[in-house]
LUMGUPA-220969 format. One record per residue (C-alpha): residue in three letters; x, y, z; residue number from 1. Coordinates in nm, 4 decimals. Layout:
> res:c1:c2:c3:n
> ALA:X:Y:Z:NUM
...
***
This chain:
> res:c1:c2:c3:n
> UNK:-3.8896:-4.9707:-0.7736:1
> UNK:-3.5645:-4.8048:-0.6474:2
> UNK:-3.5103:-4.6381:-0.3245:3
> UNK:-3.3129:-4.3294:-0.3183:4
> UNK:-3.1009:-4.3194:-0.0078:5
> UNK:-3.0478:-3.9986:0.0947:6
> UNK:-2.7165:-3.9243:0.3253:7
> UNK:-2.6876:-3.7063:0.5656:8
> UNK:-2.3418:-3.5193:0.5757:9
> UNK:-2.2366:-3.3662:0.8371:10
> UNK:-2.1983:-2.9884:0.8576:11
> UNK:-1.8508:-2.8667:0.7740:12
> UNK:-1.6693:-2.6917:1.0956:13
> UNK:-1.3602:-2.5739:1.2621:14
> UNK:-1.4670:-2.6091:1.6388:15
> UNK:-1.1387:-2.4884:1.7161:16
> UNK:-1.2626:-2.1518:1.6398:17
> UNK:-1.5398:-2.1838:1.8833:18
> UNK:-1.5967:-1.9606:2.1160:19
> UNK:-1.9339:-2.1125:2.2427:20
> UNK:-2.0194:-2.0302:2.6483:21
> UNK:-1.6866:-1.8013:2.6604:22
> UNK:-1.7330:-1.4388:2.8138:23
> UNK:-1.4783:-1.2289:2.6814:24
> UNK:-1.4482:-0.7927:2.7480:25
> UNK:-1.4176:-0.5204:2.4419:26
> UNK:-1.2734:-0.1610:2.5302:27
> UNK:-1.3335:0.0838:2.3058:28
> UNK:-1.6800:-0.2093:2.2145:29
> UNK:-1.9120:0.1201:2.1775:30
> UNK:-1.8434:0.1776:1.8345:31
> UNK:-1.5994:0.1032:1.5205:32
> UNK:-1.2863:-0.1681:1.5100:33
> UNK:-1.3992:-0.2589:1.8703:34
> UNK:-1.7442:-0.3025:1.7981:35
> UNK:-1.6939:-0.5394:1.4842:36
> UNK:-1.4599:-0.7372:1.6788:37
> UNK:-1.7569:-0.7472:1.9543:38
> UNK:-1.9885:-0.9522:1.6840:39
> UNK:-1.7370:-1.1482:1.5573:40
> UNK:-1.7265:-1.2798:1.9047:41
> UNK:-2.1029:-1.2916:1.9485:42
> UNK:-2.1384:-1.5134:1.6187:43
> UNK:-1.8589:-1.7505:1.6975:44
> UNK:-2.0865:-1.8177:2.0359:45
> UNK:-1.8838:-1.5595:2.2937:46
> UNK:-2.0611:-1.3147:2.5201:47
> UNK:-1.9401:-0.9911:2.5260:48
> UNK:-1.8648:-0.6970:2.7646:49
> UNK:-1.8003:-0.4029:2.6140:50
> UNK:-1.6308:-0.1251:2.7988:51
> UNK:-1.5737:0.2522:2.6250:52
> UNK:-1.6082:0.5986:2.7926:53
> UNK:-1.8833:0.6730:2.5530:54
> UNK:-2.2261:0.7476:2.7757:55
> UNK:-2.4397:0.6255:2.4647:56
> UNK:-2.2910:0.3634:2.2102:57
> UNK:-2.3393:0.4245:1.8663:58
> UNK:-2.6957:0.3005:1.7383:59
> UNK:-2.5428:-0.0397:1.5848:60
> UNK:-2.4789:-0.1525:1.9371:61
> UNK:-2.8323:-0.1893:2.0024:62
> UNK:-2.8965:-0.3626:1.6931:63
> UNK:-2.5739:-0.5939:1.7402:64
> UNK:-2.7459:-0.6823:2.1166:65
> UNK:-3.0618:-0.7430:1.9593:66
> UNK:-2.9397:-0.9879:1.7276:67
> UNK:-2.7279:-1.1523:2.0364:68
> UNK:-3.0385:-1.2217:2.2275:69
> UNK:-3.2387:-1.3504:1.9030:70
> UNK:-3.0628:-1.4817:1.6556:71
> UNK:-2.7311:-1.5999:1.8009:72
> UNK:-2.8362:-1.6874:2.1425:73
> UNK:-2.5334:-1.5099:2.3359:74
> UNK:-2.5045:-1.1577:2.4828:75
> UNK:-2.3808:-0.8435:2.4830:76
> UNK:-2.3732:-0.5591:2.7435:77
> UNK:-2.2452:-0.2345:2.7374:78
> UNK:-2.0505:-0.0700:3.0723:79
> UNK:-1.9676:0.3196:3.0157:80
> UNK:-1.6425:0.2748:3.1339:81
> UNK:-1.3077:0.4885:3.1085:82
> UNK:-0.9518:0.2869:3.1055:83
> UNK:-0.7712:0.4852:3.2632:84
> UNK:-0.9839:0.4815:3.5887:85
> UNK:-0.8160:0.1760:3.6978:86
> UNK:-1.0159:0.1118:4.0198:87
> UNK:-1.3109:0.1596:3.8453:88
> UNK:-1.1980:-0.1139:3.6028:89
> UNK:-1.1165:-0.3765:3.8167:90
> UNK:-1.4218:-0.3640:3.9976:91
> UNK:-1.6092:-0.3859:3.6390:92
> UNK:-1.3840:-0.7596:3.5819:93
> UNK:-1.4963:-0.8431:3.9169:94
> UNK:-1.8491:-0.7772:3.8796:95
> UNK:-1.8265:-0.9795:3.5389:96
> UNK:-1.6925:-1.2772:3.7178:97
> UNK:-1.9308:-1.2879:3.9563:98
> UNK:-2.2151:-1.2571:3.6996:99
> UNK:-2.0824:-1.4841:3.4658:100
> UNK:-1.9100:-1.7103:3.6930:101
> UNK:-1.6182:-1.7152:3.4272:102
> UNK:-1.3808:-1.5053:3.1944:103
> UNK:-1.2205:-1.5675:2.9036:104
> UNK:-1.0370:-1.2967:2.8001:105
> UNK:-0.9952:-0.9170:2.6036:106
> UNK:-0.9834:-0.7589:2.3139:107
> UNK:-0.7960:-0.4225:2.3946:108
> UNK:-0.9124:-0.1502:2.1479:109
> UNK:-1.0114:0.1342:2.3588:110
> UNK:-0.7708:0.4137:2.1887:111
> UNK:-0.7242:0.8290:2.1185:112
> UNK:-0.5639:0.9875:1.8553:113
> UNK:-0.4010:1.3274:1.8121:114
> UNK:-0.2357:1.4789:1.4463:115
> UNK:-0.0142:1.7479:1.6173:116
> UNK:0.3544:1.8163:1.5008:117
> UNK:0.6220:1.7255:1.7278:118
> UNK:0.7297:2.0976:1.8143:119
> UNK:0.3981:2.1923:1.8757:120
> UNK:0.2863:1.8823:2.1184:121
> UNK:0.2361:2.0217:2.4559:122
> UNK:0.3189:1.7926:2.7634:123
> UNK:-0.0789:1.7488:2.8502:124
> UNK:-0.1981:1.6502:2.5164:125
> UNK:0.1087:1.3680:2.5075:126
> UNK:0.0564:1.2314:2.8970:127
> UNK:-0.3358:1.2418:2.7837:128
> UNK:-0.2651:1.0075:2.4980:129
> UNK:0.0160:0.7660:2.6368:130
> UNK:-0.2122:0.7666:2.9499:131
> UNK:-0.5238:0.6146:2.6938:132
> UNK:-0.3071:0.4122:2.4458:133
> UNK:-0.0477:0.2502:2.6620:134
> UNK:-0.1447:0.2673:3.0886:135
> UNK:-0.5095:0.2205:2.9858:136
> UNK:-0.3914:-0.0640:2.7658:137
> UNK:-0.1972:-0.2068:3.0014:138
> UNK:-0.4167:-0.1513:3.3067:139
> UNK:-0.7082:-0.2957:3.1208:140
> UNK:-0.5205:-0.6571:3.0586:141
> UNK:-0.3814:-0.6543:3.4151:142
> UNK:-0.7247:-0.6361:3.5689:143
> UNK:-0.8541:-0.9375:3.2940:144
> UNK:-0.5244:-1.1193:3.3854:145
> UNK:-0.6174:-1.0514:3.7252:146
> UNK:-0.9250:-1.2534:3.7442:147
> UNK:-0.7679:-1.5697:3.4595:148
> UNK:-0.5089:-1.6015:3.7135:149
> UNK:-0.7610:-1.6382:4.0537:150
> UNK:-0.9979:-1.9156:3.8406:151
> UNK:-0.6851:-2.0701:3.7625:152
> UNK:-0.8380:-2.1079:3.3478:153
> UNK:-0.5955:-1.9374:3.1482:154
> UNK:-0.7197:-1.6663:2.8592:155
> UNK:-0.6308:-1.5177:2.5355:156
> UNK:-0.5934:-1.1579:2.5607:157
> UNK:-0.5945:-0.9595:2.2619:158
> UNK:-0.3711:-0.5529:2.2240:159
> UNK:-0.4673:-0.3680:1.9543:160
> UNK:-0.1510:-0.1842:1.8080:161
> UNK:-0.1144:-0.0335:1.4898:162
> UNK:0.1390:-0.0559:1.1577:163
> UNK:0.2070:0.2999:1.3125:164
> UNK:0.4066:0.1702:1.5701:165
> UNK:0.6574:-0.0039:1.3503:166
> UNK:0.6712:0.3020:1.0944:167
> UNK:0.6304:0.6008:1.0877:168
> UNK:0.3332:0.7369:0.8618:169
> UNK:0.3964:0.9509:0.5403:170
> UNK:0.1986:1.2451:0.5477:171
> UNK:-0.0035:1.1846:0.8858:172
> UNK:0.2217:1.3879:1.1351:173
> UNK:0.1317:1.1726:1.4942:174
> UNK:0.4529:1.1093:1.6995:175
> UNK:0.3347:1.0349:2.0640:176
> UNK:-0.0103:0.8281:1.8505:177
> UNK:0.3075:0.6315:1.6656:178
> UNK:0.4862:0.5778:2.0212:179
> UNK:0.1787:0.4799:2.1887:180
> UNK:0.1382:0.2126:1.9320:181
> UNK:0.5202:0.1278:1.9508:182
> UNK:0.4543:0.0524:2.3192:183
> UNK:0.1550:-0.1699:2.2752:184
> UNK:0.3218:-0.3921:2.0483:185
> UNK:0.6203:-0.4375:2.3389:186
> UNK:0.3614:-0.4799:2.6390:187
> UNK:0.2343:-0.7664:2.4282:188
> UNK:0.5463:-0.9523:2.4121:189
> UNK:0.6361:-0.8733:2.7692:190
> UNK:0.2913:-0.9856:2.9477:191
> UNK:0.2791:-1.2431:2.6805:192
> UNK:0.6372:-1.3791:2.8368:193
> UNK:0.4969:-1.3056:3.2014:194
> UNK:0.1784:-1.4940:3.1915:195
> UNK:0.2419:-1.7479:2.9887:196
> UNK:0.3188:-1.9634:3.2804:197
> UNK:-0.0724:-1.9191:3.4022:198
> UNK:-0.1733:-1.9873:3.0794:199
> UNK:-0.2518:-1.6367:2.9641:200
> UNK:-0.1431:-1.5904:2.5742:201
> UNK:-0.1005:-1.2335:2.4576:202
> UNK:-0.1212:-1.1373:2.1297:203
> UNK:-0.1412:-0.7978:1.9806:204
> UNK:-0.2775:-0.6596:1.6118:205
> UNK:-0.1558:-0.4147:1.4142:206
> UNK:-0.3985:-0.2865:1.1424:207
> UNK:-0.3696:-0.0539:0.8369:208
> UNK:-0.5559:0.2523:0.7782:209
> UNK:-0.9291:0.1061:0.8631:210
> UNK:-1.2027:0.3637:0.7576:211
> UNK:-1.4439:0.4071:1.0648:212
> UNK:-1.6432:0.6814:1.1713:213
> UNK:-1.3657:0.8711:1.2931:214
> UNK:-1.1561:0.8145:0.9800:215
> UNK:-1.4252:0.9369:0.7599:216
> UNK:-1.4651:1.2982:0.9743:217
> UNK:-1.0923:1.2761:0.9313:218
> UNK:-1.1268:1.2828:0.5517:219
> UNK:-1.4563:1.5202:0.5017:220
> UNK:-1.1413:1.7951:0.6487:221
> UNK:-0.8636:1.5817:0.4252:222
> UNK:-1.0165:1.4736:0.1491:223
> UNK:-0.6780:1.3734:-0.0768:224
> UNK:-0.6165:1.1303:0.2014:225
> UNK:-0.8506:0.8818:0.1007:226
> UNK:-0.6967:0.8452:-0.2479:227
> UNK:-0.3443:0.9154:-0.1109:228
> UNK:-0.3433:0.6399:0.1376:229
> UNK:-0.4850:0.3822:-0.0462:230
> UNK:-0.1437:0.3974:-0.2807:231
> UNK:0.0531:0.3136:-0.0258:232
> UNK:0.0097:-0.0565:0.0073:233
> UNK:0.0103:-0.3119:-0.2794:234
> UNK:-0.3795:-0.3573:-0.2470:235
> UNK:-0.4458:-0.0101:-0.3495:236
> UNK:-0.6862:0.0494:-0.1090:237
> UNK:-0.7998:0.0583:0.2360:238
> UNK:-0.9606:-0.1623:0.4848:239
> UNK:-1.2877:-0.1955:0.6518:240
> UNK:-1.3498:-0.3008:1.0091:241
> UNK:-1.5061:-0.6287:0.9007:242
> UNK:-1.1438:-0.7223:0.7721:243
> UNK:-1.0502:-0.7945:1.1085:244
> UNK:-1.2893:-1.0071:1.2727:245
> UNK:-1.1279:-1.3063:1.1566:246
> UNK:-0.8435:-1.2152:1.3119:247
> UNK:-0.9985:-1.1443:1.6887:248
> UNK:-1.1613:-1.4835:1.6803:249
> UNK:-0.8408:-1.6682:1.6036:250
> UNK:-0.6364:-1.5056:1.8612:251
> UNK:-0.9150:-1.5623:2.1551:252
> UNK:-0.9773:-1.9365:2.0585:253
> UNK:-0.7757:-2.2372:2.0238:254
> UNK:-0.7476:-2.1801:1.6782:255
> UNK:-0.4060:-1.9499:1.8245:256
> UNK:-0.3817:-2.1961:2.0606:257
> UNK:0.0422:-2.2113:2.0439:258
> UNK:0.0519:-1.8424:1.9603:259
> UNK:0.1450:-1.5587:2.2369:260
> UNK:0.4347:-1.2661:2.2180:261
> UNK:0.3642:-1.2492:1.8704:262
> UNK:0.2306:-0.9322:1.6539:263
> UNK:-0.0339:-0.9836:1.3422:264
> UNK:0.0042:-0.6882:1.0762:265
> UNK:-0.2604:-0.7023:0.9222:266
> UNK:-0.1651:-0.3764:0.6693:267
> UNK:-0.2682:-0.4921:0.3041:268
> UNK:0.1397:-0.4937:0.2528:269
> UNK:0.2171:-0.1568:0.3528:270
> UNK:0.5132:-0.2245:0.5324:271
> UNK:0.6232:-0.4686:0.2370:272
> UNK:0.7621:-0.1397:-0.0113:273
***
């Protein structure tokens, strides 16, 4: 009689793309490219903060939390919370520290956008958007930086840009948007050059056209958009929200770990015409 010997192999993994007992914050976490990016943390083992000036998140937040607490054994909260309120936003990282008795770092997605043509913009409706897009931006990583420099741990902190603020968009007329975006990409490299000596790495993303909620209300008015866009990049068509959750967990774990100042355009080759 022969005995089968059964081997046990281990399971395959990249622990460098762990983000188990890491607390990391989410503006603009209520809903869309924030809130994907909020459960690609939770399943690589990160709890998560999300901030957005929404009262009620949209109903997969709930759902997302749910699963946190059950399945992946993490957690995620949600803080009505509004960027540009700066004292208000500080005292949110500080209460998070205290809780938590750590932080790890940000994914910076909170963002407005505006289709107005340049001779029509009005001086309100571009301080209202630079104030979102680039101060709330900016504001938001200073108060996470903030808190990685007092416990002395270092962080990843993540900017979410756009293609739009290396081009300018055929047929979507959005200057200050496109300038907003512009910015982002340079705070990046700036607070990525700045706090790199406290360990701080700061990376920003650029996406493509993503189809969220927003984008789809945008298309039920412009419907030849959905067909038009999709032409303009190699791949023919455009992305999903999901498409970039791979990318927030590399840039907040060690998987990025020699990577700050730099920009990931992640556009499906739109800027390769």
């Amino acid at each position: 009689m022969s005995l089968c010997r059964i081997i046990a192999r281990p399971t395959p993994s990249l622990p460098e793309f762990s983000l188990a007992g890491k607390t990391y914050v989410v503006t603009g976490g209520a809903r869309g490219l924030g809130l994907t990016q909020a459960e690609a943390i939770l399943e690589a083992g990160g709890r998560v903060y999300a901030l957005d000036m929404l009262q009620q998140p949209s109903p997969d937040f709930e759902r997302i939390a749910a699963r946190a607490k059950s399945e992946l054994g993490t957690y995620l909260e949600y803080i009505p919370s509004d960027v540009r309120e700066t004292d208000v936003l500080n005292g949110t990282m500080e209460h998070i520290v205290r809780k938590e008795g750590r932080l790890d770092g940000l994914i910076a997605a909170a963002g407005i956008q505006q289709e107005t043509p340049a001779l029509e913009y009005t001086a309100e409706d571009a301080n209202k958007m630079l104030a979102t897009n680039v101060t709330g931006v900016f504001m938001s990583a200073q108060a996470v930086a903030r808190q990685l420099v007092k416990l002395g741990t270092g962080g990843s902190i993540v900017l979410i840009a756009s293609m739009s603020g290396t081009i300018a968009n055929k047929g979507l007329i959005c200057p200050a948007y496109n300038a907003s975006k512009a910015a982002v990409v340079q705070l990046g490299r700036n607070l990525a050059c700045e706090w790199g000596q406290h360990g701080i790495r700061v990376n920003t993303i650029s996406p493509g056209y993503i189809v969220t909620e927003m984008v789809e209300a945008l298309f039920r008015t412009h419907p030849e958009r959905r067909a038009e866009w999709a032409t303009q990049n190699p791949l023919g068509r455009l992305s999903s929200p999901r498409e970039f959750r791979g990318a927030a967990v590399f840039l907040l774990s060690d998987a990025s770990s020699f990577m700050t100042g730099s920009d990931l355009i992640i556009d499906g080759g739109h800027r390769a015409w």
